[in-house]
Backbone as CSV, one residue per row, in Angstrom:
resi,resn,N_x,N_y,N_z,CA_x,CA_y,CA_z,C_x,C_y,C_z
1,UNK,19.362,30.332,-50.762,18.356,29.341,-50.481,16.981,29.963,-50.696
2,UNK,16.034,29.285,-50.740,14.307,29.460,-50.936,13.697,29.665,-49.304
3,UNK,13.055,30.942,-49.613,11.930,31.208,-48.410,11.267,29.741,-47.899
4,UNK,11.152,29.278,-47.007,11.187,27.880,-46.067,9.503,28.222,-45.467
5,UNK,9.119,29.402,-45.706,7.968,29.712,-45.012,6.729,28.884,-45.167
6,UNK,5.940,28.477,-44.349,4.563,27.692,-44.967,3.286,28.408,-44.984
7,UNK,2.658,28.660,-46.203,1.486,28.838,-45.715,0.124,27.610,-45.699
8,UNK,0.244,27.618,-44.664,-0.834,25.843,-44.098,-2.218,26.842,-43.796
9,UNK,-3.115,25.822,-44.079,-4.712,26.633,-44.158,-4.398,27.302,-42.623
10,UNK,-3.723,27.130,-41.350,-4.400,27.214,-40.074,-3.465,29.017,-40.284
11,UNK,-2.487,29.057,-40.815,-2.194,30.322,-41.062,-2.641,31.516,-41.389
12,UNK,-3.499,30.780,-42.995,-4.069,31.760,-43.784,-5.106,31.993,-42.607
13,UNK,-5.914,31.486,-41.843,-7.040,31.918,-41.362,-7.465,32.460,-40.629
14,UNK,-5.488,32.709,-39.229,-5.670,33.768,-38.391,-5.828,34.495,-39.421
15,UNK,-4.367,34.552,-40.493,-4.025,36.374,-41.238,-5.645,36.587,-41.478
16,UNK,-6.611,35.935,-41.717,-7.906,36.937,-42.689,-8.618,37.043,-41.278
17,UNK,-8.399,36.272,-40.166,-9.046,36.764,-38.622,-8.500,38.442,-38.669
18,UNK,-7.227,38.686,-38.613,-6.851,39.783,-38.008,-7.095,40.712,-39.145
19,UNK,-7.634,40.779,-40.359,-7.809,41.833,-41.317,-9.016,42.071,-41.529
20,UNK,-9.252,43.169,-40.701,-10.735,43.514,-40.695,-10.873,44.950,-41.313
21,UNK,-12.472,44.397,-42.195,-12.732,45.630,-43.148,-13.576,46.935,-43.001
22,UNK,-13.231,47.672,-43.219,-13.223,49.067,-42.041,-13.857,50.161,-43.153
23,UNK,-14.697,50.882,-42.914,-15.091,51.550,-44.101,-14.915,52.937,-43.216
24,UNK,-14.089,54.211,-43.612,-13.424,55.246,-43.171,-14.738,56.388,-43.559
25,UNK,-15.179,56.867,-42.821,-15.798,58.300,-43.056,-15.021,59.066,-43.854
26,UNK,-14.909,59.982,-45.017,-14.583,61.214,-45.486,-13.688,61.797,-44.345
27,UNK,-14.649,62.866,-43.398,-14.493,63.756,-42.584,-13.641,63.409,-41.535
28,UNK,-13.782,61.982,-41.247,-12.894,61.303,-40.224,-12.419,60.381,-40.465
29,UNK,-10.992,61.107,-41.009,-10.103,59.830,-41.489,-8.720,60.147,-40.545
30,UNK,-8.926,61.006,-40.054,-7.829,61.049,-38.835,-7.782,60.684,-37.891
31,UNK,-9.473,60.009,-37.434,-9.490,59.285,-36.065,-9.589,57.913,-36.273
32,UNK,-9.337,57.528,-37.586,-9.645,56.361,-37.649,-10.866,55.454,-37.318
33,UNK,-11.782,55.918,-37.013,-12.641,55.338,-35.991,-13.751,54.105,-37.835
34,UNK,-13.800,52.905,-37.482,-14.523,52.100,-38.491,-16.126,52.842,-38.533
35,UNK,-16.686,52.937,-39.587,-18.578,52.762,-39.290,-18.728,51.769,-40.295
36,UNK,-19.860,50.987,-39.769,-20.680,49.840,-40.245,-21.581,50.287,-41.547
37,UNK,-21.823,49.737,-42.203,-22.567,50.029,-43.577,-23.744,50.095,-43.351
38,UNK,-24.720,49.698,-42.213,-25.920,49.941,-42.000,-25.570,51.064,-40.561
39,UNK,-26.733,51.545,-40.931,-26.846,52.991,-39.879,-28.453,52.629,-39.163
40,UNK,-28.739,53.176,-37.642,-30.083,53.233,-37.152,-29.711,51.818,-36.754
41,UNK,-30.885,51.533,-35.748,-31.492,50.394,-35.482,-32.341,49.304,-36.242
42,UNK,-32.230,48.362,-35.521,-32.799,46.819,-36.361,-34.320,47.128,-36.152
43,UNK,-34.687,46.129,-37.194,-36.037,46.795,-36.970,-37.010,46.298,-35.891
44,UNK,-36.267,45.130,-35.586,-36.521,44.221,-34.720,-36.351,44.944,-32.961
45,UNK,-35.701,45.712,-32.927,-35.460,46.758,-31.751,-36.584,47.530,-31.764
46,UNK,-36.682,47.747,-32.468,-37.538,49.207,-32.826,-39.336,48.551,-32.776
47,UNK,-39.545,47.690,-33.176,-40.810,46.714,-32.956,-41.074,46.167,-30.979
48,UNK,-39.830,45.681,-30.756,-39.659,45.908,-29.225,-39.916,46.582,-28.370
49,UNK,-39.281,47.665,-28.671,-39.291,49.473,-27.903,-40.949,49.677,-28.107
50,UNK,-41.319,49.702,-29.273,-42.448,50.131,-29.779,-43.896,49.286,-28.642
51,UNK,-43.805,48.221,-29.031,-44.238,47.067,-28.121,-43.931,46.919,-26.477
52,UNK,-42.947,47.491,-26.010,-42.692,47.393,-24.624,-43.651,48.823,-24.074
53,UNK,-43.301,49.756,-24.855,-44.419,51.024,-24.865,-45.549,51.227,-24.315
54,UNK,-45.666,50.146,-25.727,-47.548,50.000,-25.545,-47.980,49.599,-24.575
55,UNK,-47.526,48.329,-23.900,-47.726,47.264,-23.318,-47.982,48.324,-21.745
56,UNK,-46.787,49.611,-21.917,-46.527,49.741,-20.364,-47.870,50.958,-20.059
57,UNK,-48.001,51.622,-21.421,-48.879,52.591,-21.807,-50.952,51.911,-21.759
58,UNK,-50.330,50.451,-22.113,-52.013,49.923,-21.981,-52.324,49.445,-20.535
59,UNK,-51.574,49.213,-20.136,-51.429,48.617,-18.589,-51.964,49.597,-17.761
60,UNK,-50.949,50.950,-17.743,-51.343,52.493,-17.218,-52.977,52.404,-17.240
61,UNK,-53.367,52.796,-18.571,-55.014,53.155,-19.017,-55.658,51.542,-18.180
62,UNK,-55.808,50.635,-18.442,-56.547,49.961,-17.816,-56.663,49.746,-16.235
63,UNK,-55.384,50.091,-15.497,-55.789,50.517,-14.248,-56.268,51.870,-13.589
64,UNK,-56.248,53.003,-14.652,-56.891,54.080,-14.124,-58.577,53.722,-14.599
65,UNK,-58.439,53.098,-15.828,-60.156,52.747,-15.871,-60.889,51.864,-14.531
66,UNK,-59.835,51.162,-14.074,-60.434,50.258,-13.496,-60.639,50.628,-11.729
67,UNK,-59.983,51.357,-11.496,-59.548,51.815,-9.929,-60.102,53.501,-9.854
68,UNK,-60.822,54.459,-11.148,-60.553,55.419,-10.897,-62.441,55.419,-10.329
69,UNK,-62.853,55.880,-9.777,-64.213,56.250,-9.971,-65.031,56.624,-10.661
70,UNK,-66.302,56.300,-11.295,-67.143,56.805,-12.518,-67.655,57.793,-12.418
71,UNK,-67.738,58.576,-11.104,-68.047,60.054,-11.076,-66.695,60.680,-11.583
72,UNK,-65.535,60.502,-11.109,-64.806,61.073,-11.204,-64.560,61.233,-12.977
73,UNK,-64.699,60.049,-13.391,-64.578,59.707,-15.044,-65.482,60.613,-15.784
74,UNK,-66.822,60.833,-15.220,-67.724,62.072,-15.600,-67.112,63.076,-15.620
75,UNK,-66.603,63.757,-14.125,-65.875,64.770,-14.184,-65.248,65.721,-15.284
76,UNK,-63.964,64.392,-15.625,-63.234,64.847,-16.811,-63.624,64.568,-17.888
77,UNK,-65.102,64.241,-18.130,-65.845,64.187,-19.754,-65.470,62.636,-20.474
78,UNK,-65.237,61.825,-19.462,-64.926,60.737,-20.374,-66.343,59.780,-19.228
79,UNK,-67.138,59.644,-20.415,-68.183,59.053,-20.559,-68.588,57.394,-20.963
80,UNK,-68.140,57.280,-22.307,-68.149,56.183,-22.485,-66.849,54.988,-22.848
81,UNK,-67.165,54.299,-21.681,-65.913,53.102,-21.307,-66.905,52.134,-21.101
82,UNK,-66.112,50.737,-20.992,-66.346,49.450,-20.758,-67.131,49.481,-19.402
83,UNK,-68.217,48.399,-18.733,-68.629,48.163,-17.499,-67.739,47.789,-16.880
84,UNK,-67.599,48.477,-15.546,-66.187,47.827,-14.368,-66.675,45.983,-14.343
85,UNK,-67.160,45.854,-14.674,-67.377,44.342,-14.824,-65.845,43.400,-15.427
86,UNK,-65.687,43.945,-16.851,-64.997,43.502,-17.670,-63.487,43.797,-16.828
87,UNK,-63.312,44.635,-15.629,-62.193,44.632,-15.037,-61.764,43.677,-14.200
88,UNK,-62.729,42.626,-13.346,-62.200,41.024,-13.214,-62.515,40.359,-14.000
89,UNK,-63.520,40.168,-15.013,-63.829,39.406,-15.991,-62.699,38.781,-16.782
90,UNK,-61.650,40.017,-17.490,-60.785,40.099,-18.480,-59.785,39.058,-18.054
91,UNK,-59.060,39.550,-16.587,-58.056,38.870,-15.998,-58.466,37.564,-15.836
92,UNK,-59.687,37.440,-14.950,-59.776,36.258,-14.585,-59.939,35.105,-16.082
93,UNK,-60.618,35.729,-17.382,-60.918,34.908,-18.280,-59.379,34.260,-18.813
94,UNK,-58.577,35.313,-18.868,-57.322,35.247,-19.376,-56.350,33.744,-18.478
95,UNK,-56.459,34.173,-16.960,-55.793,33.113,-16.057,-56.472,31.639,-16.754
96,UNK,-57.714,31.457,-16.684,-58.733,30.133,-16.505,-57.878,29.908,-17.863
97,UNK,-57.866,30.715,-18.979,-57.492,30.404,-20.374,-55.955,29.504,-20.081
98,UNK,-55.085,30.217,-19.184,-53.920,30.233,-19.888,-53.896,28.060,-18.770
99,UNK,-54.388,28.559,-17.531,-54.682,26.524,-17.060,-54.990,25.583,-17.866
100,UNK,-56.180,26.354,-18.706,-56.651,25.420,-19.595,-55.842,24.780,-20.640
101,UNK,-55.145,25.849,-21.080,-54.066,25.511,-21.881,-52.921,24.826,-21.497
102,UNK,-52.422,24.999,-20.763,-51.637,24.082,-19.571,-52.151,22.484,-19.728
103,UNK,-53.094,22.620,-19.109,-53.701,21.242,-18.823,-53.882,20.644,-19.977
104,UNK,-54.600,21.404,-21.326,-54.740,20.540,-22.195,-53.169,20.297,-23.090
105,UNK,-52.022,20.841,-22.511,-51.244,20.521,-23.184,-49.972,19.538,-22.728
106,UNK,-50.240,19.192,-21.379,-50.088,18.271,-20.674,-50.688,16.896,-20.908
107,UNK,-51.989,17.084,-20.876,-53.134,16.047,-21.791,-52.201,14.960,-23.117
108,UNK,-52.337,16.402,-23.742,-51.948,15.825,-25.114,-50.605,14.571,-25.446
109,UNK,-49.862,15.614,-24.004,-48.488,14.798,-24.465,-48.710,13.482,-23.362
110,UNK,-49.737,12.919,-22.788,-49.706,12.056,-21.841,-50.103,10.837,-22.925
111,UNK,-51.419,11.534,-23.907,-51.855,10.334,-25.167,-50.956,9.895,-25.883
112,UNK,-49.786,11.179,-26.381,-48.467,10.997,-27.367,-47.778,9.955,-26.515
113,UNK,-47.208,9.575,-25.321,-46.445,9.285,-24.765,-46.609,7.429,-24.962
114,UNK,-45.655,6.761,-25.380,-45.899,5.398,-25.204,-46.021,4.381,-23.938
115,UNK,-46.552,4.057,-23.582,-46.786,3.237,-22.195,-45.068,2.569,-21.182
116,UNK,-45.000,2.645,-20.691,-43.761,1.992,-20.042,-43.646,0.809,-20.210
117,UNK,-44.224,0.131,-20.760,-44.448,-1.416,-21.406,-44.038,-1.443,-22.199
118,UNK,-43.838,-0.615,-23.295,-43.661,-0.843,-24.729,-41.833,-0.714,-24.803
119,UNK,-41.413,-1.594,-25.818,-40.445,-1.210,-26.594,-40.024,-0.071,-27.462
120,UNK,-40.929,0.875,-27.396,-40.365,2.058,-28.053,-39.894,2.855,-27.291
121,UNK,-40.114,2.855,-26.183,-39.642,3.642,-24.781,-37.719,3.319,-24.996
122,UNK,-37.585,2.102,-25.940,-36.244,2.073,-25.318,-35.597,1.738,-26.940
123,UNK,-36.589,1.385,-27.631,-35.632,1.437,-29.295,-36.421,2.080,-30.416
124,UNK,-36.099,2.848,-31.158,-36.573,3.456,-32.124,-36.194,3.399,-33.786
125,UNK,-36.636,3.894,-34.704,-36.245,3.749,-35.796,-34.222,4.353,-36.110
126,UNK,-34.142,5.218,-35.024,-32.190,5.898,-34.990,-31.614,4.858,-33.799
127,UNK,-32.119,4.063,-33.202,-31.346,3.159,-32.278,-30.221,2.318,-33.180
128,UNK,-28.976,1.820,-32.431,-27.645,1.362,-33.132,-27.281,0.775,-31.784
129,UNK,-27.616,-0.720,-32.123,-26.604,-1.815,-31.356,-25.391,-1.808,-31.774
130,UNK,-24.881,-2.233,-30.465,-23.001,-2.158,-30.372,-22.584,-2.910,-31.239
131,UNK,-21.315,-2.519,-31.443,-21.041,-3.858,-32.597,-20.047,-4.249,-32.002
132,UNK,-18.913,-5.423,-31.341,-18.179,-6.159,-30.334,-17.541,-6.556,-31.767
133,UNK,-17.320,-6.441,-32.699,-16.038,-6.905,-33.836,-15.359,-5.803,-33.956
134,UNK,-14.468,-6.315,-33.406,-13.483,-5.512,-34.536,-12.145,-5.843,-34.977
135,UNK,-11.996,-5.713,-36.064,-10.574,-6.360,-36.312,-9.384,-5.541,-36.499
136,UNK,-9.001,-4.807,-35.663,-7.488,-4.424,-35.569,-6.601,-4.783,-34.822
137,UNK,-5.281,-4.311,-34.990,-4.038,-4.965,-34.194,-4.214,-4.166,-33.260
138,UNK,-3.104,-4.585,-32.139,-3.127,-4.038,-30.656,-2.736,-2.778,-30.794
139,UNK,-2.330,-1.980,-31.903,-1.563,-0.598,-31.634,-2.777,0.138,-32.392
140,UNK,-3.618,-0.226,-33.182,-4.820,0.484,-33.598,-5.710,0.377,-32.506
141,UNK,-6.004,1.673,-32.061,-7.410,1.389,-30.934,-8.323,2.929,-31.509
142,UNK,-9.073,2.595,-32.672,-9.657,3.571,-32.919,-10.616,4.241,-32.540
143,UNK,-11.582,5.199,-32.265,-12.573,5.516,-31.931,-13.954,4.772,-32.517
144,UNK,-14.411,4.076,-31.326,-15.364,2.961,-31.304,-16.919,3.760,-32.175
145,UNK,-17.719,2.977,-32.926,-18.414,3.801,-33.712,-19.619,3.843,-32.529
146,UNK,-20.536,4.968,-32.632,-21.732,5.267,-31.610,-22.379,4.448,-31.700
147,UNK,-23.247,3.888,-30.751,-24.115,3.310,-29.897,-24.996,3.372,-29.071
148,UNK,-26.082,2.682,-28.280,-26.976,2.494,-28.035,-26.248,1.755,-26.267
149,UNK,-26.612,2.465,-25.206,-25.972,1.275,-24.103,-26.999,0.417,-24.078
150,UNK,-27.169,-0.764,-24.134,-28.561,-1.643,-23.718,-28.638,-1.909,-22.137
151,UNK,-30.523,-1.850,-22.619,-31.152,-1.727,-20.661,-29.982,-2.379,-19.484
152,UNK,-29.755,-4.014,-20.204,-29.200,-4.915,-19.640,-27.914,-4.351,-18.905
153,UNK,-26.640,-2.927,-19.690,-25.997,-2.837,-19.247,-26.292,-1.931,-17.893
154,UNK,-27.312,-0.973,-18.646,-27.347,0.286,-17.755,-28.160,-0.382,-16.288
155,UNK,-28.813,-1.490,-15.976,-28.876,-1.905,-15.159,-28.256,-2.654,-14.329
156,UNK,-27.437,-3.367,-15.103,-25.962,-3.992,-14.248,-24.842,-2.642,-13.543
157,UNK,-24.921,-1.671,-14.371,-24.189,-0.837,-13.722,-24.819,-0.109,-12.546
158,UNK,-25.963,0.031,-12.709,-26.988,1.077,-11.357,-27.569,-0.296,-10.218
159,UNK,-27.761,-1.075,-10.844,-28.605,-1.748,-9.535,-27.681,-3.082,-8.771
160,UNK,-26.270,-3.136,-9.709,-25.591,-4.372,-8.738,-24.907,-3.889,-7.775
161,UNK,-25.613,-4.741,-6.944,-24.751,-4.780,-5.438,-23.340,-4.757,-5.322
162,UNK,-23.035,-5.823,-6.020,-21.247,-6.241,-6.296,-20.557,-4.747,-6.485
163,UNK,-20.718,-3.925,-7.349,-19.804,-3.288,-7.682,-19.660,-2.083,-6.475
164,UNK,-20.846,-1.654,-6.066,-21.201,-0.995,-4.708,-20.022,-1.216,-3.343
Protein backbone atom coordinates (compact mmCIF):
# COMPACT_ATOMS: atom_id res chain seq x y z
CA UNK A 1 0.00 0.00 0.00
CA UNK A 2 0.95 3.95 -0.33
CA UNK A 3 2.28 6.07 2.64
CA UNK A 4 -1.40 7.46 3.93
CA UNK A 5 0.58 10.35 5.53
CA UNK A 6 -0.74 14.05 5.05
CA UNK A 7 1.10 16.85 4.72
CA UNK A 8 -1.79 19.71 5.45
CA UNK A 9 -0.35 23.39 5.69
CA UNK A 10 -1.03 23.12 9.76
CA UNK A 11 1.79 20.38 9.67
CA UNK A 12 4.26 21.88 7.52
CA UNK A 13 4.23 24.86 9.94
CA UNK A 14 4.87 23.29 13.29
CA UNK A 15 7.86 21.13 11.29
CA UNK A 16 9.49 24.81 10.14
CA UNK A 17 8.35 26.09 14.00
CA UNK A 18 10.63 23.43 15.42
CA UNK A 19 13.68 23.91 12.87
CA UNK A 20 15.60 26.52 14.00
CA UNK A 21 18.65 28.04 12.30
CA UNK A 22 21.65 27.97 14.37
CA UNK A 23 24.91 29.32 13.15
CA UNK A 24 27.83 27.07 15.08
CA UNK A 25 31.08 28.89 16.12
CA UNK A 26 34.32 27.11 14.61
CA UNK A 27 35.86 26.68 18.12
CA UNK A 28 32.59 25.60 19.64
CA UNK A 29 31.08 23.07 17.95
CA UNK A 30 31.06 20.71 20.80
CA UNK A 31 28.90 22.74 22.98
CA UNK A 32 26.63 23.34 20.62
CA UNK A 33 25.71 26.52 21.96
CA UNK A 34 23.71 28.85 18.67
CA UNK A 35 25.27 32.70 18.17
CA UNK A 36 23.16 35.24 16.44
CA UNK A 37 24.63 36.96 13.35
CA UNK A 38 24.67 40.32 14.89
CA UNK A 39 27.10 40.78 17.82
CA UNK A 40 27.10 44.02 20.56
CA UNK A 41 24.19 45.95 21.36
CA UNK A 42 21.31 47.82 19.51
CA UNK A 43 22.03 50.99 18.98
CA UNK A 44 19.04 51.99 20.40
CA UNK A 45 20.39 50.61 23.95
CA UNK A 46 23.37 52.19 23.67
CA UNK A 47 21.63 55.84 22.88
CA UNK A 48 19.59 54.97 26.20
CA UNK A 49 22.50 54.04 28.49
CA UNK A 50 24.21 56.97 26.94
CA UNK A 51 21.16 59.32 27.68
CA UNK A 52 20.19 57.85 31.09
CA UNK A 53 23.98 58.92 31.94
CA UNK A 54 23.76 62.16 31.05
CA UNK A 55 20.57 62.88 32.39
CA UNK A 56 21.84 61.37 35.92
CA UNK A 57 25.35 63.14 35.40
CA UNK A 58 23.44 66.68 34.52
CA UNK A 59 21.13 66.45 37.38
CA UNK A 60 24.37 65.74 39.81
CA UNK A 61 26.15 69.18 38.35
CA UNK A 62 23.06 71.28 38.60
CA UNK A 63 22.43 70.56 42.16
CA UNK A 64 25.94 71.03 43.33
CA UNK A 65 25.76 74.42 41.33
CA UNK A 66 22.78 75.20 42.89
CA UNK A 67 23.06 74.18 46.74
CA UNK A 68 26.91 74.51 46.88
CA UNK A 69 28.06 78.00 48.07
CA UNK A 70 29.83 80.71 45.85
CA UNK A 71 32.63 81.09 48.18
CA UNK A 72 33.06 77.72 48.30
CA UNK A 73 32.84 77.60 44.22
CA UNK A 74 35.78 80.27 44.43
CA UNK A 75 37.59 78.03 46.53
CA UNK A 76 37.96 75.33 43.99
CA UNK A 77 38.64 77.92 41.03
CA UNK A 78 35.41 77.59 39.43
CA UNK A 79 34.45 81.08 38.82
CA UNK A 80 32.29 81.47 36.15
CA UNK A 81 28.66 79.84 36.34
CA UNK A 82 25.14 80.92 35.82
CA UNK A 83 23.39 83.49 38.60
CA UNK A 84 21.74 81.25 41.46
CA UNK A 85 18.80 83.01 40.03
CA UNK A 86 18.41 80.71 37.02
CA UNK A 87 18.23 77.85 39.82
CA UNK A 88 14.31 78.54 40.52
CA UNK A 89 13.87 80.33 37.42
CA UNK A 90 14.71 77.13 35.19
CA UNK A 91 12.36 74.73 37.16
CA UNK A 92 9.79 76.92 37.78
CA UNK A 93 9.79 78.16 33.88
CA UNK A 94 9.80 74.52 32.86
CA UNK A 95 6.56 73.50 35.39
CA UNK A 96 4.40 76.89 34.15
CA UNK A 97 5.55 75.49 30.51
CA UNK A 98 4.63 72.02 30.86
CA UNK A 99 0.45 73.50 32.50
CA UNK A 100 0.49 75.55 29.79
CA UNK A 101 0.78 72.91 27.59
CA UNK A 102 -1.65 70.84 29.34
CA UNK A 103 -4.18 73.39 29.27
CA UNK A 104 -3.69 74.42 25.86
CA UNK A 105 -4.03 70.95 24.84
CA UNK A 106 -7.08 70.28 26.57
CA UNK A 107 -8.32 73.63 24.91
CA UNK A 108 -7.77 72.39 21.65
CA UNK A 109 -9.53 69.18 21.91
CA UNK A 110 -12.66 70.94 23.65
CA UNK A 111 -12.95 73.24 20.00
CA UNK A 112 -12.28 69.72 18.03
CA UNK A 113 -14.99 68.11 19.99
CA UNK A 114 -18.62 68.22 18.43
CA UNK A 115 -21.37 69.57 20.70
CA UNK A 116 -23.69 66.88 22.35
CA UNK A 117 -26.39 68.09 20.07
CA UNK A 118 -25.03 67.11 17.04
CA UNK A 119 -25.39 63.95 15.09
CA UNK A 120 -21.91 63.25 14.64
CA UNK A 121 -21.49 62.38 18.21
CA UNK A 122 -23.40 59.29 17.18
CA UNK A 123 -22.96 58.66 13.18
CA UNK A 124 -20.08 59.15 11.08
CA UNK A 125 -18.81 58.65 7.64
CA UNK A 126 -17.72 54.31 8.96
CA UNK A 127 -21.23 54.05 10.75
CA UNK A 128 -23.32 50.68 9.34
CA UNK A 129 -27.01 50.26 10.10
CA UNK A 130 -28.24 46.81 10.88
CA UNK A 131 -29.54 45.10 8.22
CA UNK A 132 -32.86 42.75 9.67
CA UNK A 133 -32.93 40.66 6.06
CA UNK A 134 -31.86 37.88 5.75
CA UNK A 135 -32.65 35.10 3.75
CA UNK A 136 -31.58 31.75 4.97
CA UNK A 137 -33.09 28.50 6.06
CA UNK A 138 -33.39 27.56 9.70
CA UNK A 139 -30.15 25.39 9.73
CA UNK A 140 -27.99 28.35 8.23
CA UNK A 141 -27.46 30.83 11.08
CA UNK A 142 -24.44 32.60 9.86
CA UNK A 143 -22.38 35.17 11.42
CA UNK A 144 -24.48 38.38 11.33
CA UNK A 145 -22.47 41.16 9.32
CA UNK A 146 -21.11 44.24 11.82
CA UNK A 147 -23.03 46.98 12.94
CA UNK A 148 -23.84 50.00 14.54
CA UNK A 149 -26.30 49.35 17.93
CA UNK A 150 -28.70 52.42 17.50
CA UNK A 151 -29.21 55.08 20.45
CA UNK A 152 -32.85 53.74 20.47
CA UNK A 153 -31.56 50.25 21.38
CA UNK A 154 -28.82 51.09 23.74
CA UNK A 155 -31.36 53.06 25.62
CA UNK A 156 -34.10 50.58 25.83
CA UNK A 157 -31.59 48.31 27.22
CA UNK A 158 -29.98 50.81 30.09
CA UNK A 159 -32.88 52.95 31.04
CA UNK A 160 -36.11 50.46 30.99
CA UNK A 161 -37.59 49.81 34.01
CA UNK A 162 -39.33 46.59 32.71
CA UNK A 163 -36.40 44.61 32.21
CA UNK A 164 -34.86 45.69 35.74
Amino acid sequence: MGDFSMNSPRRILSLSKNRATSFLVPDEKVSGFAVSEEHGPKPSEVYGFVGSISIVVATVIFFMWAYIPESWLHLTGITYYPSKYWAVAVPTYSMVAVVLAIGFYIGQNFVATPPPTSLNTMFDEYSREHSSIMAFSEDEQPIEPISDIGIDQVNELMFNSKLA
